[in-house]
C-alpha positions, 0 to 999 in steps of 0.5 A, a space after each residue: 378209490 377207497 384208500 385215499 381216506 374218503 368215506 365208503 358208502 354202505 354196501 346195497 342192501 345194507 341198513 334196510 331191515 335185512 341182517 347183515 353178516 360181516 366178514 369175519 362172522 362169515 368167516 367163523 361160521 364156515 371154519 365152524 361149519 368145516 370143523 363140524 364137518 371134519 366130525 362126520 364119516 369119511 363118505 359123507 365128509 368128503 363131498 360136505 369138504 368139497 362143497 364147503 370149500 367151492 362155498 368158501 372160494 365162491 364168497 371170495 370171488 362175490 367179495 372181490 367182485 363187490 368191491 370191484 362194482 364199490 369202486 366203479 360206483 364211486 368213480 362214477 359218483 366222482 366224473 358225475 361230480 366233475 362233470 355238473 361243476 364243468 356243466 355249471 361253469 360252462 353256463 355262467 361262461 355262456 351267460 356272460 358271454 352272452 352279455 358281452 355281446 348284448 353289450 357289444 350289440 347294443 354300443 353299436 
């Protein structure tokens, strides 16, 4: 939904005191991480490697599942919409239907 152009909401959480890190921060902090970690003795590097890297597909997986949640949200927001404009015609259907027949009642 969001590559027709309309405007994207926040992620939760976002603007509400909390620092926010963006995806390329993150992205550069971890190469940094994995750089610094590159430095270190063969032993410890290994097992500091493998985290970095479950660290890194894990952030991917959580990325893809975000936007996953972002787009069923703006679907939702979207039926909502569809659905009170429905609602709304559906009333002043009945409210002149209704007329008609107090009409209709009222000639005879």
């Amino acid at each position: 939904m969001g590559t027709t152009g309309e405007s994207r909401r926040p992620p939760i959480g976002e603007g509400k005191g909390r620092e926010t890190v963006n995806e390329e921060t993150f992205q550069r902090k971890l190469a940094e991480l994995v750089a610094e970690i590159g430095t270190l003795p063969e032993g410890e590097r290994n097992k500091l490697q493998l985290l970095a890297e479950q660290t890194k597909a894990r952030h991917k997986q959580l990325k893809k599942t975000v936007d996953s949640l972002q787009e069923s949200i703006d679907f939702l927001r979207l039926s909502i919409k569809y659905m009170l404009f429905d609602l709304e015609a559906t009333r002043r259907e009945n409210s002149y239907l209704k007329k008609m027949l107090e009409e209709s009642n009222g000639e005879s």
